[in-house]
The first five atom37 places (N, CA, C, CB, O) and aatype in JSON, in Angstrom:
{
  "aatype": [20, 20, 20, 20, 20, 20, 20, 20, 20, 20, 20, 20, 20, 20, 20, 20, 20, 20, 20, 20, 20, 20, 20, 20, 20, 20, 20, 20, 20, 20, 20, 20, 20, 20, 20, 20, 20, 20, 20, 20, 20, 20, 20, 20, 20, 20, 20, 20, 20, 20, 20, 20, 20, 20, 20, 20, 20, 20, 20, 20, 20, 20, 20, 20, 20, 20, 20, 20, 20, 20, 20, 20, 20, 20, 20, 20, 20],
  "atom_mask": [
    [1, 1, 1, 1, 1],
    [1, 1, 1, 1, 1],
    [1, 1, 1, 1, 1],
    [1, 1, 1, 1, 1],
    [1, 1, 1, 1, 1],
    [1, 1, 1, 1, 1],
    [1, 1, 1, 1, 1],
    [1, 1, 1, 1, 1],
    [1, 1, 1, 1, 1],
    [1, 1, 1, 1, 1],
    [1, 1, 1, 1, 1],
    [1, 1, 1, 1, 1],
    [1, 1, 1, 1, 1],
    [1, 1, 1, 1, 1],
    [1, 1, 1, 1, 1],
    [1, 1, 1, 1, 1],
    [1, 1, 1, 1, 1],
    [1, 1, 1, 1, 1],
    [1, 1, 1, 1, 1],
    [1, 1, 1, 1, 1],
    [1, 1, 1, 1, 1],
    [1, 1, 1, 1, 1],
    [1, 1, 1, 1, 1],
    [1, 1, 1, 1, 1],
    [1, 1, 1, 1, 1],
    [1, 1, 1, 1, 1],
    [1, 1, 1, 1, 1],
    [1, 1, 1, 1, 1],
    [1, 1, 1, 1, 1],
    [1, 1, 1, 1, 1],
    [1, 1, 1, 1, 1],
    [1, 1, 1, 1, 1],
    [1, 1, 1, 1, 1],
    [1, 1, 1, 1, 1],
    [1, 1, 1, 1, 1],
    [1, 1, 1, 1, 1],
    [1, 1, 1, 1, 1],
    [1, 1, 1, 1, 1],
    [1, 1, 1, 1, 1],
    [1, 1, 1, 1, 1],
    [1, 1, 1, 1, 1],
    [1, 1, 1, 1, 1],
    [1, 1, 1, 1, 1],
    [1, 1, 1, 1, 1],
    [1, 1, 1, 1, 1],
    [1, 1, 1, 1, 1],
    [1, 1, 1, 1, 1],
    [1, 1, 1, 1, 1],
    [1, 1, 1, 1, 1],
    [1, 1, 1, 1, 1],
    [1, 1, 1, 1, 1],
    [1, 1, 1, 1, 1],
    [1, 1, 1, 1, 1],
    [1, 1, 1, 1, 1],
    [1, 1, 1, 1, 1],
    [1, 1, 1, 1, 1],
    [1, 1, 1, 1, 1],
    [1, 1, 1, 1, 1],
    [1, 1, 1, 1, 1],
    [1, 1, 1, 1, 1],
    [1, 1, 1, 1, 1],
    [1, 1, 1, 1, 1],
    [1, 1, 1, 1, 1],
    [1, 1, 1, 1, 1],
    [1, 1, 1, 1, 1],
    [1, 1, 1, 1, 1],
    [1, 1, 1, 1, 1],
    [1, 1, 1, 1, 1],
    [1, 1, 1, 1, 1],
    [1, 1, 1, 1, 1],
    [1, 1, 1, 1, 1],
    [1, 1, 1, 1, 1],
    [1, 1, 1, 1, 1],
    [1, 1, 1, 1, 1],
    [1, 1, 1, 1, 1],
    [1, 1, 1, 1, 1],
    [1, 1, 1, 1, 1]
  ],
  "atom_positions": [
    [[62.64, 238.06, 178.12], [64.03, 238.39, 178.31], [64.54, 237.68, 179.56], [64.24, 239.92, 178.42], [63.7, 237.44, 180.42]],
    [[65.99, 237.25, 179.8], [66.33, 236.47, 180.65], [67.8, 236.89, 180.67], [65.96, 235.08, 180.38], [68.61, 236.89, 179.75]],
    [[68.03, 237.46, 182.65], [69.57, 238.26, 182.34], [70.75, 236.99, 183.37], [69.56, 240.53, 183.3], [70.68, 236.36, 184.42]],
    [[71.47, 237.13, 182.56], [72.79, 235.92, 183.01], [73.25, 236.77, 183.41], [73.79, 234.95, 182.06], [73.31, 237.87, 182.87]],
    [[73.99, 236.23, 185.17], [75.12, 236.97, 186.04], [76.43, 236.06, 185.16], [74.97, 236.65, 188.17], [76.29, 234.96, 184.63]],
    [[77.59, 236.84, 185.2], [79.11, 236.44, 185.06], [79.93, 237.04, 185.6], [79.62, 236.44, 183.96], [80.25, 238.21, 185.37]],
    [[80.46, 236.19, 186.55], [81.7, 236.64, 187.77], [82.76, 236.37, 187.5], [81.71, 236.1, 189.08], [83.07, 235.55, 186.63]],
    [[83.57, 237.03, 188.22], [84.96, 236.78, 188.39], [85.83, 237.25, 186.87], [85.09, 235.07, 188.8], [86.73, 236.73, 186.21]],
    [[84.88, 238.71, 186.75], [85.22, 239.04, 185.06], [87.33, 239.84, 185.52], [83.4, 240.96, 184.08], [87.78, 240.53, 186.44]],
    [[88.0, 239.11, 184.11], [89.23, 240.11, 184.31], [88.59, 241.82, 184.16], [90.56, 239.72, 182.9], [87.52, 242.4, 183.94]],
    [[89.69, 242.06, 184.38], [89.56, 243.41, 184.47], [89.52, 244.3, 183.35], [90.44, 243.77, 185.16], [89.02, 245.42, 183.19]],
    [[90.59, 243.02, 182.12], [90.53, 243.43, 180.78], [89.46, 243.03, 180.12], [91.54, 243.08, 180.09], [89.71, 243.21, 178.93]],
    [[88.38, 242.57, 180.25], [87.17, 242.14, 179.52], [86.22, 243.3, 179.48], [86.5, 240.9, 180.19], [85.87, 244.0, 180.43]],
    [[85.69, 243.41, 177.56], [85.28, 244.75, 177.74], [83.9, 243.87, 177.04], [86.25, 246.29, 176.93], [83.8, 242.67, 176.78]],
    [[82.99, 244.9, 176.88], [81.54, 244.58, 176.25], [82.28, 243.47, 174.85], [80.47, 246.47, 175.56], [82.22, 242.24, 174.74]],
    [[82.66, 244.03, 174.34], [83.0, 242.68, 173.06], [83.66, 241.71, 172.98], [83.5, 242.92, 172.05], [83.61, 240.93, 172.03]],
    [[84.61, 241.54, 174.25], [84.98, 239.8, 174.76], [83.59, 239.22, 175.2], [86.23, 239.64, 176.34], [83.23, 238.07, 174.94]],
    [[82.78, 240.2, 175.96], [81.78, 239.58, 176.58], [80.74, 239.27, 175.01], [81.09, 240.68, 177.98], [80.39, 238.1, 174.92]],
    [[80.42, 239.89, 174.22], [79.36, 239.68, 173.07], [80.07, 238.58, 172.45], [79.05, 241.02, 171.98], [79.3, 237.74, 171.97]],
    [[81.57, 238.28, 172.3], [82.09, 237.21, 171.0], [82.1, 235.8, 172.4], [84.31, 237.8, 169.93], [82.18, 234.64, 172.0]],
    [[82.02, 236.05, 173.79], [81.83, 235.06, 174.48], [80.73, 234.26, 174.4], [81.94, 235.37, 175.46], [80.7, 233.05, 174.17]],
    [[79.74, 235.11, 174.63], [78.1, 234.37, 174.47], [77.99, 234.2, 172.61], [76.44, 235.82, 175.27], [77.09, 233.43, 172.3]],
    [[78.52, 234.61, 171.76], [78.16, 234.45, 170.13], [77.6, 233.2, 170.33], [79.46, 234.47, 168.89], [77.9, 232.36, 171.18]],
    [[76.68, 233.15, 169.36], [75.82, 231.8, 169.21], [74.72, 231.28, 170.0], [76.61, 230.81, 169.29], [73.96, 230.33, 169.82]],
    [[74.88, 232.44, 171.27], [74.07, 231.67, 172.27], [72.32, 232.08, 172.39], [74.86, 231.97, 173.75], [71.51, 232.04, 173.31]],
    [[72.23, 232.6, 170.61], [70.87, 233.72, 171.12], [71.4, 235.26, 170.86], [70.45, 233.56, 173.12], [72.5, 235.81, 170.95]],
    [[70.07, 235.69, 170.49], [70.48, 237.35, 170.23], [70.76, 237.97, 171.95], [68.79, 238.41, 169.28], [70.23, 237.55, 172.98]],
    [[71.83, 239.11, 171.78], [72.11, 239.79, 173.21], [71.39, 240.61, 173.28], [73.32, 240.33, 173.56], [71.36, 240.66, 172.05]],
    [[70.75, 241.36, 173.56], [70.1, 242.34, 174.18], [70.82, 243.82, 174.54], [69.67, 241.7, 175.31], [70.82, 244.85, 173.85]],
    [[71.51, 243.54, 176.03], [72.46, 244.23, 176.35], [73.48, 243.53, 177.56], [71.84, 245.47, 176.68], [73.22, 242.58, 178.3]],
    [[74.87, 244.46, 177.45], [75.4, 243.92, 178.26], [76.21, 245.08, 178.97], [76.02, 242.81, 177.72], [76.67, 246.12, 178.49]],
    [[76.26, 244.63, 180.13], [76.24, 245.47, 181.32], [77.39, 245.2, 182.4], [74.88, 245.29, 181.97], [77.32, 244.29, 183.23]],
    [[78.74, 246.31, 182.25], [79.45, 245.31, 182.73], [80.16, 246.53, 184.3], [80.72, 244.53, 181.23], [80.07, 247.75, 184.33]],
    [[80.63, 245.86, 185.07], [80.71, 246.08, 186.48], [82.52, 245.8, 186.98], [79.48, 244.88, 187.25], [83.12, 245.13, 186.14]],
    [[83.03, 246.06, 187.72], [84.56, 245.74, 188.51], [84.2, 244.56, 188.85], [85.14, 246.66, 189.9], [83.25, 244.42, 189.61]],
    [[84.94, 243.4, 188.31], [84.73, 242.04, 188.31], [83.72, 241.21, 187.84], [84.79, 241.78, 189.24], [83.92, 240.0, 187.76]],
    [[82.41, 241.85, 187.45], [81.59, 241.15, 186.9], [80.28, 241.94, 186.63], [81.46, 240.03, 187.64], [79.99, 243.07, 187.03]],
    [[79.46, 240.96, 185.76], [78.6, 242.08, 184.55], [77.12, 241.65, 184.63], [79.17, 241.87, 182.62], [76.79, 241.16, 185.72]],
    [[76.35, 241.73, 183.88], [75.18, 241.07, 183.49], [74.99, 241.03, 181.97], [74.04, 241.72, 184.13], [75.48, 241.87, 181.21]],
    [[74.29, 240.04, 181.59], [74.22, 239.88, 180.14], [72.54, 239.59, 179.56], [75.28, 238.56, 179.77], [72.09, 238.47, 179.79]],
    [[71.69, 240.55, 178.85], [70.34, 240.5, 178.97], [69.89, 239.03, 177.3], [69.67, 242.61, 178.79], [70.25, 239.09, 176.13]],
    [[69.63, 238.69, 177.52], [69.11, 237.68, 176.36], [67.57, 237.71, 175.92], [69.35, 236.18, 176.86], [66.69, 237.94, 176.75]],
    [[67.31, 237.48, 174.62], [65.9, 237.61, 174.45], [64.9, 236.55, 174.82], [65.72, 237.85, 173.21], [63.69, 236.51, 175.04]],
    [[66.12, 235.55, 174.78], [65.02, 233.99, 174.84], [66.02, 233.37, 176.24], [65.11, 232.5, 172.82], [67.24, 233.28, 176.38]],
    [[64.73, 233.0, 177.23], [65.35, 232.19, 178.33], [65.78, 231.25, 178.17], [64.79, 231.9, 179.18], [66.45, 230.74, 179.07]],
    [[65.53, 230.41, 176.62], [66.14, 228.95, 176.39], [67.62, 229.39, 175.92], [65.24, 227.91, 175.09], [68.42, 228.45, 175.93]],
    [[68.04, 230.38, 175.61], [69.28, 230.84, 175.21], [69.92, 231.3, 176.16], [69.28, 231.68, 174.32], [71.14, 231.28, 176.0]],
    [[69.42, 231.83, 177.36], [70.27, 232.42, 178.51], [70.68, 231.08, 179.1], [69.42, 233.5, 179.65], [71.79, 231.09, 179.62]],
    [[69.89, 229.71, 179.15], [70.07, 228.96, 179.69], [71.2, 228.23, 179.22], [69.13, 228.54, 179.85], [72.27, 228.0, 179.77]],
    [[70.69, 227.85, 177.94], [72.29, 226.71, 176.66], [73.16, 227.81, 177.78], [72.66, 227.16, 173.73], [73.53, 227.32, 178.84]],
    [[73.43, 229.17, 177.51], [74.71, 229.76, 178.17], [75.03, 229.28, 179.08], [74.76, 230.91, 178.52], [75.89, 228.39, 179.0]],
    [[74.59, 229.57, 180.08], [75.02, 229.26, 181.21], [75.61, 227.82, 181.33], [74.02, 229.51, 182.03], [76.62, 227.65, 182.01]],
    [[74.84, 226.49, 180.51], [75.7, 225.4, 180.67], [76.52, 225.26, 180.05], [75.34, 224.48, 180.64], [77.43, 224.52, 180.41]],
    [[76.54, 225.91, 178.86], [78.05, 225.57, 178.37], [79.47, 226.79, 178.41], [77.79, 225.16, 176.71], [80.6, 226.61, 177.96]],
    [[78.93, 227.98, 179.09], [79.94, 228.46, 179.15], [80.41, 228.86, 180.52], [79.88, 229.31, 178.34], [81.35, 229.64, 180.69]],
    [[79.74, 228.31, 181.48], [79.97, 228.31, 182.97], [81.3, 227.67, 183.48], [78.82, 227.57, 183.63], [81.38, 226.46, 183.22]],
    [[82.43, 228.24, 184.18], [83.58, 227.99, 184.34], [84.46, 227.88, 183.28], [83.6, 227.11, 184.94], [85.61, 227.57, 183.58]],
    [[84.22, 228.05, 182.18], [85.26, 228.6, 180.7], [86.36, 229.72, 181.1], [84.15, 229.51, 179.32], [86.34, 230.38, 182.13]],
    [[87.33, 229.8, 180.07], [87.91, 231.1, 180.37], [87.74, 231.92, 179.35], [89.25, 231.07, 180.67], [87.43, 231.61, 178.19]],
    [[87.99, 233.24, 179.89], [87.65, 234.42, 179.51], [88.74, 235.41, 179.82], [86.44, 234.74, 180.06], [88.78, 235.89, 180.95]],
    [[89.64, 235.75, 178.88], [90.76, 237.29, 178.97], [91.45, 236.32, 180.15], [89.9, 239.43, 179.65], [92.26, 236.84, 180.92]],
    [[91.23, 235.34, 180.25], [92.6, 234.65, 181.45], [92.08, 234.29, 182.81], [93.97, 235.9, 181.9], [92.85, 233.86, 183.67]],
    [[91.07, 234.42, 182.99], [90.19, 234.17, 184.29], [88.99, 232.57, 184.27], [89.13, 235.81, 184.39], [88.54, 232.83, 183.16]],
    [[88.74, 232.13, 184.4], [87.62, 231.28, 184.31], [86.55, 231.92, 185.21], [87.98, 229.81, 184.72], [86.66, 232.24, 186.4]],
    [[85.39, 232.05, 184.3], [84.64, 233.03, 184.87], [83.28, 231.51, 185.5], [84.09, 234.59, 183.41], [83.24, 230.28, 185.43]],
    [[82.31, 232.72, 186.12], [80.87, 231.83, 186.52], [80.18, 232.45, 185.85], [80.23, 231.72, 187.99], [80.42, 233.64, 185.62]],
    [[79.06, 231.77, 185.31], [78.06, 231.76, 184.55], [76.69, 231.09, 185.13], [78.52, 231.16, 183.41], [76.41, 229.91, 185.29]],
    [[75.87, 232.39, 185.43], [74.62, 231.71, 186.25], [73.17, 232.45, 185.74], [74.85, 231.98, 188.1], [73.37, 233.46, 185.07]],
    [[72.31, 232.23, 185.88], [70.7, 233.09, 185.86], [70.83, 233.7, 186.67], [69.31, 232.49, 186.04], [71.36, 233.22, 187.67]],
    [[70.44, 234.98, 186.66], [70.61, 236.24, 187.26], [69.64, 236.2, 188.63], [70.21, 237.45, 186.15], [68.41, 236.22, 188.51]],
    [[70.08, 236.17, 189.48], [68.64, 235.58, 190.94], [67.97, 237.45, 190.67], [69.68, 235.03, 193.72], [66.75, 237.38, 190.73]],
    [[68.24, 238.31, 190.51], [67.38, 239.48, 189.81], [67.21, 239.51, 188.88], [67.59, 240.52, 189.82], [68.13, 238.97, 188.28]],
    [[66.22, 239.99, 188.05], [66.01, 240.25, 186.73], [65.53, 242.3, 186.82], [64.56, 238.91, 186.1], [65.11, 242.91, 185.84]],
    [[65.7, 242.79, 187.88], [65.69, 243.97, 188.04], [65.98, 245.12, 187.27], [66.17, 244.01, 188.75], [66.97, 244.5, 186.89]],
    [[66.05, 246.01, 186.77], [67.06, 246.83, 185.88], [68.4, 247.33, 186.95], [66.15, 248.35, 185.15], [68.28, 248.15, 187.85]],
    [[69.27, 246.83, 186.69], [70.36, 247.17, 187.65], [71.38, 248.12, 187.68], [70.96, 246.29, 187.78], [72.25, 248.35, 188.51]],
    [[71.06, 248.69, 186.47], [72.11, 249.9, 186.35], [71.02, 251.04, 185.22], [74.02, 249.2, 185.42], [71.44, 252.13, 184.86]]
  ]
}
């Protein structure tokens, strides 16, 4: 499992902007979301990764978000 940080989330982004955001990128796991930004758990690290390059600085609900590997892999909530 391999968990992607995403910042700078709007405020209107709920778990299923975030699931139809990553679609395609690999099965989700779970997603975990926070005041401005979330975590997103993936099963395969080669899939957390495609994410992160191709959807890093995209927009999202009106924001262009960041898209990175999670520097924890902790359980965080």
């Amino acid at each position: 499992m391999s968990r992607v940080y995403i910042g700078n989330l709007s405020s209107r982004a709920d778990e299923r902007d975030i699931e139809d955001f990553f679609r395609g990128f690999g099965r989700i796991r779970a997603v975990m979301l926070k005041n401005g930004f979330g975590f997103v758990d993936f099963d395969d690290s080669r899939d957390a990764e495609d994410a992160v390059y191709e959807q890093n600085g995209r927009e999202l609900c009106g924001e262009r978000v960041v898209v990175e590997i999670s520097r924890r892999e902790r359980n965080l909530f």
